[in-house]
Gaussian input, Z-matrix of N, CA and C with variables (Angstrom, degrees):
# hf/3-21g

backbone

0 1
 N
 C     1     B1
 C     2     B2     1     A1
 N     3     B3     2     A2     1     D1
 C     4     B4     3     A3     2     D2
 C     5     B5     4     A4     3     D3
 N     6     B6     5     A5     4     D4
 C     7     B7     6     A6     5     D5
 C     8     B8     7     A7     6     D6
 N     9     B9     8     A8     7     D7
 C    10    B10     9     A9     8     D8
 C    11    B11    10    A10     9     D9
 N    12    B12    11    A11    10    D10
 C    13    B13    12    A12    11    D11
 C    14    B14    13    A13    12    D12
 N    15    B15    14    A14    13    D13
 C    16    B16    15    A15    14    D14
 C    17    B17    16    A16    15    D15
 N    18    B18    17    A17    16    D16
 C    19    B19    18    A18    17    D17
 C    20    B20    19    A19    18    D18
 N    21    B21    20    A20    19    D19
 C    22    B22    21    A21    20    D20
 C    23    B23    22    A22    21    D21
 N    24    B24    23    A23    22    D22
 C    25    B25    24    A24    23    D23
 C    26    B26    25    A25    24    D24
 N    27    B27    26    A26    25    D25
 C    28    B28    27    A27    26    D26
 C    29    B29    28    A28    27    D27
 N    30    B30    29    A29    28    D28
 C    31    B31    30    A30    29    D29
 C    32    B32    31    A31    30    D30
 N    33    B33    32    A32    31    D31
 C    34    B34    33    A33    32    D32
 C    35    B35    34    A34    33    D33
 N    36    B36    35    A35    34    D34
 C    37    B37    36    A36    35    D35
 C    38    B38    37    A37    36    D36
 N    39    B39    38    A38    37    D37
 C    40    B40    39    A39    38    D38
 C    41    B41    40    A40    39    D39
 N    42    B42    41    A41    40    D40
 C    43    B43    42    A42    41    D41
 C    44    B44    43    A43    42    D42
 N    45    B45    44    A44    43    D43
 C    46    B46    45    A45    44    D44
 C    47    B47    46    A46    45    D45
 N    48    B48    47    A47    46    D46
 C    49    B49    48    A48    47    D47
 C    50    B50    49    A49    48    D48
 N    51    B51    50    A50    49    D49
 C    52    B52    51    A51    50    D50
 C    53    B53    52    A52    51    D51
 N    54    B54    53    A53    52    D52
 C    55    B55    54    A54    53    D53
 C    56    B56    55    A55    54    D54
 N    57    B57    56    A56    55    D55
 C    58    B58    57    A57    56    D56
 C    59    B59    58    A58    57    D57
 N    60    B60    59    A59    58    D58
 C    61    B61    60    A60    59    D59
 C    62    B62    61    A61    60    D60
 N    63    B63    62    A62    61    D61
 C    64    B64    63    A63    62    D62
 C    65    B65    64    A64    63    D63
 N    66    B66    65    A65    64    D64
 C    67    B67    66    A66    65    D65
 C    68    B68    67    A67    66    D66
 N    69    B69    68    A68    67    D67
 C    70    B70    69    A69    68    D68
 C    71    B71    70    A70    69    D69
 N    72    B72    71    A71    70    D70
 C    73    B73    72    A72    71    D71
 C    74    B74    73    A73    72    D72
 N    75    B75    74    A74    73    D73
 C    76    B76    75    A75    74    D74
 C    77    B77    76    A76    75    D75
 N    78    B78    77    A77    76    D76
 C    79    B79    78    A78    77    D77
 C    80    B80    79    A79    78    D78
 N    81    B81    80    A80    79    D79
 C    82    B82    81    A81    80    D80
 C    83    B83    82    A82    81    D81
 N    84    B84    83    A83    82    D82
 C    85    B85    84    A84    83    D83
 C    86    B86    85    A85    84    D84
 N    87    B87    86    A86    85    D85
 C    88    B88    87    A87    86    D86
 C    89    B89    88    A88    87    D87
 N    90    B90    89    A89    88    D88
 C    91    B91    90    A90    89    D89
 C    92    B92    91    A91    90    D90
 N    93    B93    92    A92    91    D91
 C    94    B94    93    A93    92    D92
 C    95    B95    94    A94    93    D93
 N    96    B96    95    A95    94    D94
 C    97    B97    96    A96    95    D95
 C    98    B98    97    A97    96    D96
 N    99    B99    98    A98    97    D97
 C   100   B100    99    A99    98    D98
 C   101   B101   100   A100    99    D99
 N   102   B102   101   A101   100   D100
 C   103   B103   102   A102   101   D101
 C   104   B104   103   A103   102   D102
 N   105   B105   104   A104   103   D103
 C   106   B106   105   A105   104   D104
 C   107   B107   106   A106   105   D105
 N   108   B108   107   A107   106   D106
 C   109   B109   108   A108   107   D107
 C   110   B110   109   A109   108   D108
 N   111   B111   110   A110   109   D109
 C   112   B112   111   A111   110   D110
 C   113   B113   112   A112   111   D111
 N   114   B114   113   A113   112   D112
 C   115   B115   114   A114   113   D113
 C   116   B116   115   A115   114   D114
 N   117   B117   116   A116   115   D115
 C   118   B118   117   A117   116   D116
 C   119   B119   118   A118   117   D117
 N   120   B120   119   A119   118   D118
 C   121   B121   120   A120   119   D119
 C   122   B122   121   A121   120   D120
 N   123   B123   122   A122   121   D121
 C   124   B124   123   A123   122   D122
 C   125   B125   124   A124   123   D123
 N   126   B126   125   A125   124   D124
 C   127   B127   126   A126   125   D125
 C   128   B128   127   A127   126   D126
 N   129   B129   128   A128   127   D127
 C   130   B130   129   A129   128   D128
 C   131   B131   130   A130   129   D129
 N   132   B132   131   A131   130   D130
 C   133   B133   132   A132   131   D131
 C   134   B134   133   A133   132   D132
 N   135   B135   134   A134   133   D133
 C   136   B136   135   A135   134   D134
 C   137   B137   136   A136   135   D135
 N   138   B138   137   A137   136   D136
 C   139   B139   138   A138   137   D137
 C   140   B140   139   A139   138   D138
 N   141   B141   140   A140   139   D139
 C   142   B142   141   A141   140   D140
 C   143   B143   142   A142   141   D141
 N   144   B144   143   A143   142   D142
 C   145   B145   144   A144   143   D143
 C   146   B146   145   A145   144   D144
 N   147   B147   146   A146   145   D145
 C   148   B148   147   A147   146   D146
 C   149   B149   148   A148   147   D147
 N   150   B150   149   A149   148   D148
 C   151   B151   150   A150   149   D149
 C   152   B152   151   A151   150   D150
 N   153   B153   152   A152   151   D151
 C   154   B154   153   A153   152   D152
 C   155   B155   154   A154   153   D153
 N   156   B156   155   A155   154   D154
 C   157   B157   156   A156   155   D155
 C   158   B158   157   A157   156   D156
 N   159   B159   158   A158   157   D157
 C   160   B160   159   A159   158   D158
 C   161   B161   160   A160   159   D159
 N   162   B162   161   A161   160   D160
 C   163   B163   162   A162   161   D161
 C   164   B164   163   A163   162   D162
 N   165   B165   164   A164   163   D163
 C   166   B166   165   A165   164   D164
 C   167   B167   166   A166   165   D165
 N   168   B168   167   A167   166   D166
 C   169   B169   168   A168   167   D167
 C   170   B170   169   A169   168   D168
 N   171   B171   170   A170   169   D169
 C   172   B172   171   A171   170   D170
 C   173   B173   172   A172   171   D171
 N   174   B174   173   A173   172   D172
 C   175   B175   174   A174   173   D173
 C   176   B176   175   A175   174   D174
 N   177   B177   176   A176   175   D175
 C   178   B178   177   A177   176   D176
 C   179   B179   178   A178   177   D177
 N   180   B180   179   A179   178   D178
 C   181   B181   180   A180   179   D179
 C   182   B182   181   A181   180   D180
 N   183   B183   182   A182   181   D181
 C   184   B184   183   A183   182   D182
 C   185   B185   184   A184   183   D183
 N   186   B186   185   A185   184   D184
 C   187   B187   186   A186   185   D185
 C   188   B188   187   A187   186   D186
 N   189   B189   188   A188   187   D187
 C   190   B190   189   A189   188   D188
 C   191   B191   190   A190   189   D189
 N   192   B192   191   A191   190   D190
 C   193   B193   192   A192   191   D191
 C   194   B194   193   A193   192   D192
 N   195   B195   194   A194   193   D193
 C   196   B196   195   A195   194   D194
 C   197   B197   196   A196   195   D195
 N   198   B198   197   A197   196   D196
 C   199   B199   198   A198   197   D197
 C   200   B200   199   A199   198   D198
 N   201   B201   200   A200   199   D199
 C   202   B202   201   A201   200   D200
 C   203   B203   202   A202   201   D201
 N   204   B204   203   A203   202   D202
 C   205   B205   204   A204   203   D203
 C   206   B206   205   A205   204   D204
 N   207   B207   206   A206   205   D205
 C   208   B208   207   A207   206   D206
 C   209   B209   208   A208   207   D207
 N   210   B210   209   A209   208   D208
 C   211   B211   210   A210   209   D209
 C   212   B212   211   A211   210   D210
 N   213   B213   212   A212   211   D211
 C   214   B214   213   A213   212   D212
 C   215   B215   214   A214   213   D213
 N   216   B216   215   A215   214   D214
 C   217   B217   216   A216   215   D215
 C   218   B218   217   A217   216   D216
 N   219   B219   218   A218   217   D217
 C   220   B220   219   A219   218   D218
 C   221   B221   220   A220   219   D219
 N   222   B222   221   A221   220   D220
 C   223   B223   222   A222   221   D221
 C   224   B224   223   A223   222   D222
 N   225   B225   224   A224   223   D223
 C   226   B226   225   A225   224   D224
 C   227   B227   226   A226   225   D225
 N   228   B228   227   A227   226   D226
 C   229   B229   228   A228   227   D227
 C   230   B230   229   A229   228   D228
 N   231   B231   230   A230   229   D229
 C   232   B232   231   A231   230   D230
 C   233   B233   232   A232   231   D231
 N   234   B234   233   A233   232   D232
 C   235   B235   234   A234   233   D233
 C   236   B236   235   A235   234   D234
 N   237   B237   236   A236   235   D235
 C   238   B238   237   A237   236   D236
 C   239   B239   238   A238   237   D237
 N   240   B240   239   A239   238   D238
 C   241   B241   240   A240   239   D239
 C   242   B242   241   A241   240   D240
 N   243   B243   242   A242   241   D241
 C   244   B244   243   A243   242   D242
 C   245   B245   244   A244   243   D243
 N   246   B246   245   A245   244   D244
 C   247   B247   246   A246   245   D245
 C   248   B248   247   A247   246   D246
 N   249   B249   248   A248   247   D247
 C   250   B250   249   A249   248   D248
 C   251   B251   250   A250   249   D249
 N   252   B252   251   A251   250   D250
 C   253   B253   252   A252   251   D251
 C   254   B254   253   A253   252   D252
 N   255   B255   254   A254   253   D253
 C   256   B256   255   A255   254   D254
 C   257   B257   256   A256   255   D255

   B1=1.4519
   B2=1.5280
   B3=1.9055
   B4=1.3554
   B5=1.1400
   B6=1.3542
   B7=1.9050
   B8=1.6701
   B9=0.9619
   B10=1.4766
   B11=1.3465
   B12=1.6377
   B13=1.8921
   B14=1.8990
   B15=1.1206
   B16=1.1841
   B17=1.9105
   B18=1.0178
   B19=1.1079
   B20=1.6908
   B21=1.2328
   B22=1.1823
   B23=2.0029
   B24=1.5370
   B25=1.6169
   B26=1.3325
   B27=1.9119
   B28=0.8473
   B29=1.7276
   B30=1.1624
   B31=1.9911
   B32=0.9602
   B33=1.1433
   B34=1.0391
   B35=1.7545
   B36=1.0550
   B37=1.6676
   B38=1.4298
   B39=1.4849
   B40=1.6763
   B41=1.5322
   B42=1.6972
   B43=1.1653
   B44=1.9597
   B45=1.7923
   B46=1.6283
   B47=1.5781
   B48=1.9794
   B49=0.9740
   B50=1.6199
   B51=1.0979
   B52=1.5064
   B53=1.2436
   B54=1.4204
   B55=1.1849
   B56=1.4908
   B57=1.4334
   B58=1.6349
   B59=1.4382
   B60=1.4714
   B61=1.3994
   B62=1.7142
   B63=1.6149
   B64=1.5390
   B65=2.4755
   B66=1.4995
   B67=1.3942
   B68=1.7369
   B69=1.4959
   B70=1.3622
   B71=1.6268
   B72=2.0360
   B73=1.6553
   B74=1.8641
   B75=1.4601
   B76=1.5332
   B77=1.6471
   B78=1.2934
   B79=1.6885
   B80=1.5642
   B81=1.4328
   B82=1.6249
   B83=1.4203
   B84=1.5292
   B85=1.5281
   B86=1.5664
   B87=1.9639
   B88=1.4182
   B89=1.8316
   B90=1.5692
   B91=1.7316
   B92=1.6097
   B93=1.1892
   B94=1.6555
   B95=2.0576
   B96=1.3248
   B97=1.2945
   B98=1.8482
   B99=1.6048
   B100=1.3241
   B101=1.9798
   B102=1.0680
   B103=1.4643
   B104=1.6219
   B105=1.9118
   B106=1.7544
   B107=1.7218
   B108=1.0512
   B109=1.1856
   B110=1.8005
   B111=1.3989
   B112=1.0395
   B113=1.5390
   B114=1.5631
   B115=1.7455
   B116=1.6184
   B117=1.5496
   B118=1.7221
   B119=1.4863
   B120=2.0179
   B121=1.1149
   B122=1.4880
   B123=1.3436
   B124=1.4449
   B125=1.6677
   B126=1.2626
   B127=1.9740
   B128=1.2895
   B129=1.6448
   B130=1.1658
   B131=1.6959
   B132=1.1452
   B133=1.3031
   B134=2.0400
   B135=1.2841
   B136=1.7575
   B137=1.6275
   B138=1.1541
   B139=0.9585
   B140=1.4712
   B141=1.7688
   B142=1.1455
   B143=1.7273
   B144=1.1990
   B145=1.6586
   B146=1.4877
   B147=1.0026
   B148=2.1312
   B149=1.3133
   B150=1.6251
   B151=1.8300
   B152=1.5119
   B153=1.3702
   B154=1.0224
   B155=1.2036
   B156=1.1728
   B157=1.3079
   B158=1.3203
   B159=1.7018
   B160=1.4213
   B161=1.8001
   B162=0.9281
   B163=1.2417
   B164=1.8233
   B165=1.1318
   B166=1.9327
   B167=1.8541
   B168=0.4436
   B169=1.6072
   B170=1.2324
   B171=1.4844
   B172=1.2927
   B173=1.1778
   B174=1.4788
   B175=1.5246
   B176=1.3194
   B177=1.1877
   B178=1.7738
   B179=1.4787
   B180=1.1995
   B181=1.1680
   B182=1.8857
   B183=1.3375
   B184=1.7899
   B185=1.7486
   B186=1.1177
   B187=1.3743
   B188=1.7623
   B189=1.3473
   B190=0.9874
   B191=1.6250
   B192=1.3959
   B193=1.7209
   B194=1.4684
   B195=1.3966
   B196=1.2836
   B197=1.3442
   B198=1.4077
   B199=1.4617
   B200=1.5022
   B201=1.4237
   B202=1.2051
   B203=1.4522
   B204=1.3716
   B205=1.4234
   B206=1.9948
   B207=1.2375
   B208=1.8368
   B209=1.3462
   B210=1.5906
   B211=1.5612
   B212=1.7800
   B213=1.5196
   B214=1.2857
   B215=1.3784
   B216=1.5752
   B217=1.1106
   B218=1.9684
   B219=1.3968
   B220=1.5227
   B221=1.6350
   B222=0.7256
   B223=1.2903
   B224=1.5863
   B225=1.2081
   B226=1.5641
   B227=1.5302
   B228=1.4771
   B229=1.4030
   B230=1.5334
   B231=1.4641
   B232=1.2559
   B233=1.9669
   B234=1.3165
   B235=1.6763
   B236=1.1989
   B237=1.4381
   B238=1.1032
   B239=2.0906
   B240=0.9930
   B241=1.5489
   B242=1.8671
   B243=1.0871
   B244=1.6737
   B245=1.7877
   B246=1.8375
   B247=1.7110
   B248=1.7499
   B249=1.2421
   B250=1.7634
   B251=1.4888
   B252=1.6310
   B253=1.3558
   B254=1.4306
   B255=1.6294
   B256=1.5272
   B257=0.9949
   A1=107.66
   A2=115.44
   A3=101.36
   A4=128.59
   A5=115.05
   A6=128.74
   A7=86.97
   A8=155.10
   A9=147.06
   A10=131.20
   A11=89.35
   A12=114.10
   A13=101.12
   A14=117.92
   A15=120.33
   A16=111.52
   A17=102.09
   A18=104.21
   A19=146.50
   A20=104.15
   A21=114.69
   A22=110.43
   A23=92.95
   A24=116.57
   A25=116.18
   A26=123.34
   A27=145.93
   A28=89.94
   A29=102.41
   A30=100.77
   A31=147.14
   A32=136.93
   A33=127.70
   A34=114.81
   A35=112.08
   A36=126.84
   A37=98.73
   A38=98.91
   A39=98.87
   A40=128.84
   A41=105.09
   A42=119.89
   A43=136.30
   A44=74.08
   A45=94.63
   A46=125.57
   A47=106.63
   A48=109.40
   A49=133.59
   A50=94.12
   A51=117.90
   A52=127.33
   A53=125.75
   A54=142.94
   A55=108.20
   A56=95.58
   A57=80.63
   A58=106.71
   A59=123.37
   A60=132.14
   A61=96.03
   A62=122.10
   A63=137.26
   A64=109.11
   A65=78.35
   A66=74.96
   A67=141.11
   A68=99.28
   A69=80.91
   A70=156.14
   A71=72.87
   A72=91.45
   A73=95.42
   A74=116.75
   A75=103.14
   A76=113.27
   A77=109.25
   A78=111.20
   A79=143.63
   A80=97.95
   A81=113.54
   A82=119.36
   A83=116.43
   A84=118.63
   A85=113.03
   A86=113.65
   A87=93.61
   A88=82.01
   A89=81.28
   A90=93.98
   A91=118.12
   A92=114.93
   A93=128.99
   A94=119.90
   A95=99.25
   A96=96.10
   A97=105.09
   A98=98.53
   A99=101.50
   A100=119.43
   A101=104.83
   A102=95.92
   A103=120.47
   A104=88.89
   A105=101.84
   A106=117.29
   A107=112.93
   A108=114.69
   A109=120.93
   A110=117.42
   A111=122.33
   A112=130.52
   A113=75.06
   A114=95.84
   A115=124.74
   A116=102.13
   A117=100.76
   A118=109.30
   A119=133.36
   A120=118.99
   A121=114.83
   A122=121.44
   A123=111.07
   A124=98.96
   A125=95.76
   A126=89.07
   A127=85.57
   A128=138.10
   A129=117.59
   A130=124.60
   A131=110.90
   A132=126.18
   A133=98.21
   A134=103.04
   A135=90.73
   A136=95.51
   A137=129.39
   A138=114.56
   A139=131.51
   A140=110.70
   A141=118.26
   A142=127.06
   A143=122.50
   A144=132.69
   A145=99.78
   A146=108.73
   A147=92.73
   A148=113.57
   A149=109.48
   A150=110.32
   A151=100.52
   A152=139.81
   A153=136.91
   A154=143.60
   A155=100.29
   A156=135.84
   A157=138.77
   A158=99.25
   A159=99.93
   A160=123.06
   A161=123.98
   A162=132.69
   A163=86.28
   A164=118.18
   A165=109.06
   A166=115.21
   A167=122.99
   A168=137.71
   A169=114.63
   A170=117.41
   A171=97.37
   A172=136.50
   A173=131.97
   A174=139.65
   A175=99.68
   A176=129.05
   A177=120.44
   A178=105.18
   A179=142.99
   A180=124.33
   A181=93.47
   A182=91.74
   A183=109.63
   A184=95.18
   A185=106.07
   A186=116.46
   A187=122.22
   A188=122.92
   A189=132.23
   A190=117.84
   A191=116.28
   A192=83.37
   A193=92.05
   A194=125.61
   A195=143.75
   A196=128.38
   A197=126.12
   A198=120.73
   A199=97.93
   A200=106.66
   A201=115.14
   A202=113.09
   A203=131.34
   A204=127.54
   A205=109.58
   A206=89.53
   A207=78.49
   A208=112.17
   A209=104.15
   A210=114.48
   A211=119.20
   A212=109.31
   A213=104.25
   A214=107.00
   A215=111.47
   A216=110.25
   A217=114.56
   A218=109.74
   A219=123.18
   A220=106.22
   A221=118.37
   A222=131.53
   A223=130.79
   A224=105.88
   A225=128.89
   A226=104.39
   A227=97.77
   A228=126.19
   A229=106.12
   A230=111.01
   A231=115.48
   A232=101.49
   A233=98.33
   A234=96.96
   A235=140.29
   A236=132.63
   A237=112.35
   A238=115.22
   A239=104.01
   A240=114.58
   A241=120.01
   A242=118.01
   A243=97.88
   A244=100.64
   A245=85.88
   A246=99.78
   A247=95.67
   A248=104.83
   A249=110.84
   A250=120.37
   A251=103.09
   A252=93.57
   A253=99.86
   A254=130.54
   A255=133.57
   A256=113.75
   D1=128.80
   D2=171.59
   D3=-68.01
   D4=145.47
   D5=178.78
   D6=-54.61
   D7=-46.06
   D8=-153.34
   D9=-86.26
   D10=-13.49
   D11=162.37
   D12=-96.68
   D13=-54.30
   D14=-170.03
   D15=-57.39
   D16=-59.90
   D17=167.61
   D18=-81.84
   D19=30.15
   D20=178.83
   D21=-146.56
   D22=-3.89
   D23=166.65
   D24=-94.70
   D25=128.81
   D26=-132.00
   D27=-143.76
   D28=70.97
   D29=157.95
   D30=-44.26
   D31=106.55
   D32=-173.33
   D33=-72.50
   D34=-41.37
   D35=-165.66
   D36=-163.70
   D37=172.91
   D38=178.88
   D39=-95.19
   D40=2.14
   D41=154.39
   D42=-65.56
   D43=-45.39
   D44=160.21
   D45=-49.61
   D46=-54.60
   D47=173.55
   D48=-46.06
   D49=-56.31
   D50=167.14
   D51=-42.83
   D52=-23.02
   D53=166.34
   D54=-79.00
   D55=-45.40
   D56=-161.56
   D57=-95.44
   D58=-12.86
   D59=-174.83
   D60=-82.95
   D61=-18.63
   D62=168.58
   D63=-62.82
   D64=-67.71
   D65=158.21
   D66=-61.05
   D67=-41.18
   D68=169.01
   D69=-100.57
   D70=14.78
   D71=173.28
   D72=-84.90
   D73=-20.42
   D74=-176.63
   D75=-77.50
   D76=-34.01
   D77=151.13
   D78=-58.67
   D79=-24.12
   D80=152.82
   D81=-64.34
   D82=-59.20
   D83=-164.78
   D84=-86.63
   D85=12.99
   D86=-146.89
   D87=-129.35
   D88=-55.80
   D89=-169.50
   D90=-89.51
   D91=-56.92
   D92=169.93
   D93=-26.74
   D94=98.10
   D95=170.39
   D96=-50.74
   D97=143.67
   D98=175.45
   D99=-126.63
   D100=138.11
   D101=-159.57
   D102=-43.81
   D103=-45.49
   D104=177.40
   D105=-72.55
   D106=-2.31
   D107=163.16
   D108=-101.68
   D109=29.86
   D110=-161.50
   D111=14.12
   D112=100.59
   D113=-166.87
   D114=19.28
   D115=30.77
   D116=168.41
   D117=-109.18
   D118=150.83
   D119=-177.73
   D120=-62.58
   D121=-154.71
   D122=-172.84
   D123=-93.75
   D124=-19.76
   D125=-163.88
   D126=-84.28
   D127=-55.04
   D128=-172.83
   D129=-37.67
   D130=-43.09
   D131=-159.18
   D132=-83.54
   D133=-29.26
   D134=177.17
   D135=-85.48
   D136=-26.94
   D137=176.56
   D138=-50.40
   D139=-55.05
   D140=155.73
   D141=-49.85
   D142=-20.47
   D143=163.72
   D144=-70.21
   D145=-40.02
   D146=-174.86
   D147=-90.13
   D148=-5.72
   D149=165.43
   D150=-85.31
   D151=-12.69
   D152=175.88
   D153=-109.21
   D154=-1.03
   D155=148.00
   D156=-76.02
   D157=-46.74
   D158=155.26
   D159=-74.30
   D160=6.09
   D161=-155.80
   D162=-90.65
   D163=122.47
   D164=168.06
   D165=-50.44
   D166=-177.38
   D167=178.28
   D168=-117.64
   D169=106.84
   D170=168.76
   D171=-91.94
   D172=-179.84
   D173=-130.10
   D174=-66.31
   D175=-46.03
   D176=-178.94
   D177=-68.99
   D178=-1.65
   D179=-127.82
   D180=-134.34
   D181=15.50
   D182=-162.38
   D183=-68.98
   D184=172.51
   D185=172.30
   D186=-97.26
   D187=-3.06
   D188=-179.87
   D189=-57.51
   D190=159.40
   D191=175.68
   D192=-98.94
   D193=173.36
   D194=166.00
   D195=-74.86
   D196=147.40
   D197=-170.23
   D198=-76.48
   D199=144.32
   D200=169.65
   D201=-89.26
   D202=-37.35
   D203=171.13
   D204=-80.02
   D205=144.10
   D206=161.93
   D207=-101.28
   D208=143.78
   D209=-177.96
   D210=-44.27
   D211=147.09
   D212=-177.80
   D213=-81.34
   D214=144.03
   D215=-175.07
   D216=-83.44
   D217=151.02
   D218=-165.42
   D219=-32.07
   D220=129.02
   D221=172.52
   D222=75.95
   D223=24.88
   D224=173.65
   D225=-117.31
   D226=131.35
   D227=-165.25
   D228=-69.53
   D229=134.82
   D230=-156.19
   D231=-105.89
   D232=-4.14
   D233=-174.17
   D234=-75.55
   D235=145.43
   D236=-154.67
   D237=-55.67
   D238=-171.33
   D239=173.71
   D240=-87.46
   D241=98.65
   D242=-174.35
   D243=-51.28
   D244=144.27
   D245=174.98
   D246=-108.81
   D247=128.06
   D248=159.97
   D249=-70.64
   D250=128.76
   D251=-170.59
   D252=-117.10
   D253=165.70
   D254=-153.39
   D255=87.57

């Protein structure tokens, strides 16, 4: 909880609290630009995750991992290397 709500809030009771310590966690998580979310609120910012999410992926953009060797080209011998042994 921020020091800047807590301390400048004046309770009445612990019903009171609860209300208002209710509201301003829903103004924290809902409305409040947040730094790590680059300066967008939180709903803005999931919002933009479910336009981008729904968005397909395109073809490079797959999740597979990538070959690390490139394929041999047609007609180059694919067998292993004899190893000398002794």
């Amino acid at each position: 909880m921020r020091d800047e709500f807590l301390n400048e809030t004046l309770f009445r009771n612990l019903a009171h609290a609860r209300d208002l310590i209710a509201a301003w966690v829903t103004d924290y998580n809902t409305e409040r630009p947040h730094w790590a979310l680059g300066d967008q609120t939180p709903a803005g910012f999931a919002l933009h995750l479910t336009t981008t999410i729904a968005r397909p992926a395109a073809r490079d953009e797959g999740s597979a991992r990538r070959a690390i060797a490139q394929s041999a080209p047609k007609g180059v011998n694919q067998l292993p290397a004899p190893v000398a042994i002794g």
